[in-house]
N, C-alpha and C positions, 0 to 999 in steps of 0.2 A: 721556303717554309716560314709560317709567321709561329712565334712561341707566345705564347698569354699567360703570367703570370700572375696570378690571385691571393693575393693577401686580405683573407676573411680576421677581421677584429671585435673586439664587441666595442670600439669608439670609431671604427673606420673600415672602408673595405680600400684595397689597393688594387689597381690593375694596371700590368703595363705588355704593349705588346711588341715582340721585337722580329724587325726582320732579318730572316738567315737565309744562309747559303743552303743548299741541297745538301753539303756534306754535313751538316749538325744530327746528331740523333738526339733522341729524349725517351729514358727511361723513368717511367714512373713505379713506386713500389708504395706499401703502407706503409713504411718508416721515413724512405729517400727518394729524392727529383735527382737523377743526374743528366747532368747536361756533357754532351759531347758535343765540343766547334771549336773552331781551328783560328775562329777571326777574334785576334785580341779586341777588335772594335766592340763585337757581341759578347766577348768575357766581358770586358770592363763596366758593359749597360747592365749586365746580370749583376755584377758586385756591388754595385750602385746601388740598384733597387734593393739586393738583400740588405745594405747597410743602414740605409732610406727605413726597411722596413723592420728593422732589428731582427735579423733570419741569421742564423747561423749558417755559415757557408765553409765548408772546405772545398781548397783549389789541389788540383792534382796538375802541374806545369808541365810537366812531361809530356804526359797524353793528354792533353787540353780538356780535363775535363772537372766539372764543381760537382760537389756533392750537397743539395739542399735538405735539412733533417725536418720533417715534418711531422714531429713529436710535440714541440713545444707549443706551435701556434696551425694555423686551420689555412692551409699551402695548396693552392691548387693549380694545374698546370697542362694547357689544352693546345695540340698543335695542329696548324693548316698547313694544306698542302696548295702551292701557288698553281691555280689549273687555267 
């Protein structure tokens, strides 16, 4: 599964796309992106980009999974399935 992350700005847009494992989910809502994966390789390109892109992220270690708040700034988040 590839994830595409968009960071719409009014000086810049941002995209980055990452490739996952089949076990990753992605929940999208109107407030949060949460991201479920298990591979620290794919946390640590998510924390990047949100730091990169000044996004407010909480990590939940446990259950491998970030929480993206899509309040502040215009987050958008599209995922392929590898066929």
């Amino acid at each position: 599964m590839i994830i595409r992350l968009t960071v719409v700005c009014t000086r810049y847009n941002v995209t980055m796309e990452i490739q996952c494992h089949k076990d990753t989910e992605c929940v999208v809502s109107d407030k949060t992106i949460e991201i479920k994966v298990a591979s620290d390789k794919v946390r640590n390109k998510i924390k990047k980009f949100c730091k990169f892109a000044r996004i407010s992220i909480k990590e939940y270690p446990i259950i491998h999974k970030l929480v993206i708040s899509r309040e502040s700034k215009k987050i958008f988040v599209k995922t392929f399935n590898n066929q």
